[in-house]
C-alpha positions as CSV (number, residue, x, y, z in Angstrom):
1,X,-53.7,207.0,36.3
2,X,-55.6,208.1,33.4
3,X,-59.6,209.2,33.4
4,X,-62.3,206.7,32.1
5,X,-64.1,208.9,29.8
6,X,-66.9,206.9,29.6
7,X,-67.2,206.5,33.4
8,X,-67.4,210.5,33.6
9,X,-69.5,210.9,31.1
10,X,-71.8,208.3,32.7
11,X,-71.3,210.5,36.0
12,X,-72.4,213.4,34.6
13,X,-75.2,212.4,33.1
14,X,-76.4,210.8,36.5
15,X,-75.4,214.3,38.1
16,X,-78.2,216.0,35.7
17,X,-80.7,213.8,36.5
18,X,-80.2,214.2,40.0
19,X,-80.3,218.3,39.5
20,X,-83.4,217.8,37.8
21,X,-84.6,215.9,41.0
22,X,-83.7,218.3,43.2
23,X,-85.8,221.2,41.6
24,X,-88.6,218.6,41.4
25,X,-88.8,217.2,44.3
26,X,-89.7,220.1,46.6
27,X,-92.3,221.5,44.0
28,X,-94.4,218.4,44.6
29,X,-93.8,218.8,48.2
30,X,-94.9,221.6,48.4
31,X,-98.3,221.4,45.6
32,X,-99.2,218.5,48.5
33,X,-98.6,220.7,51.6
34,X,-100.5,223.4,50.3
35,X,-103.5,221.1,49.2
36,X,-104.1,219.7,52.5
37,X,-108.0,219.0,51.7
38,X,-107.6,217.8,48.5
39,X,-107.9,214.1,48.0
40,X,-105.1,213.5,46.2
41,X,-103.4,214.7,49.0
42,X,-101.9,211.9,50.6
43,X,-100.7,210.4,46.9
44,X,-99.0,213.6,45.8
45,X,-97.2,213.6,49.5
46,X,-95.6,210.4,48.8
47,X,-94.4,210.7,45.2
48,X,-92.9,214.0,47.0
49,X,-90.9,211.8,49.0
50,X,-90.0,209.6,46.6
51,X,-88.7,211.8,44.5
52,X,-86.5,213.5,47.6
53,X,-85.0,210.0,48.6
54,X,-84.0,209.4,44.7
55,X,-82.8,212.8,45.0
56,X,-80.3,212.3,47.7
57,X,-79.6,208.2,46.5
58,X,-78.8,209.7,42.9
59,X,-76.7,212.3,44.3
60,X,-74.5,209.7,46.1
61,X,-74.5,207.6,43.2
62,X,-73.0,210.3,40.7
63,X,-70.6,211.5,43.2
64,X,-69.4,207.9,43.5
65,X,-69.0,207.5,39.7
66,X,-67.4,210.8,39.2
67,X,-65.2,209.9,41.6
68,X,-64.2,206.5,40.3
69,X,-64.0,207.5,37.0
70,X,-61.5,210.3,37.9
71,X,-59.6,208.3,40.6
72,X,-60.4,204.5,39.4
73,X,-61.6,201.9,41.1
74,X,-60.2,200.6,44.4
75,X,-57.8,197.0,43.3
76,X,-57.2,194.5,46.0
77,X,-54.3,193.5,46.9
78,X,-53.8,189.7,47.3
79,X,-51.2,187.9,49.4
């Protein structure tokens, strides 16, 4: 069982861009929490969560590849 280079290097590079939206994401959050009255209010609060779902979606994503990448794929077995 050898480790797809590429495939890890793919999941690594997802695994950045999911750090990046984790430091992101609750920023925004928080810029529309604590701008309650302003009218972009409502906009801002939404990109927030957005950008917290991708968060979490990317961070499954780039586990998964890491994962296959160091463990391959899954074959089936036919009968």
């Amino acid at each position: 069982m050898r480790t797809n280079k590429e495939l890890l290097l793919k999941g690594v590079k997802y695994l950045a861009y999911t750090t990046a939206l984790l430091f992101t994401a609750p920023v925004v959050l928080y810029q529309a929490f604590k701008n309650q009255e302003h009218p972009w209010y409502i906009p801002v609060l939404i990109i927030g969560g957005i950008l917290a779902i991708a968060a979490i979606v990317m961070g499954f994503y780039s586990i998964k590849t890491i994962i296959d990448a160091l463990f391959g794929k899954k074959s089936k077995v036919k009968n």
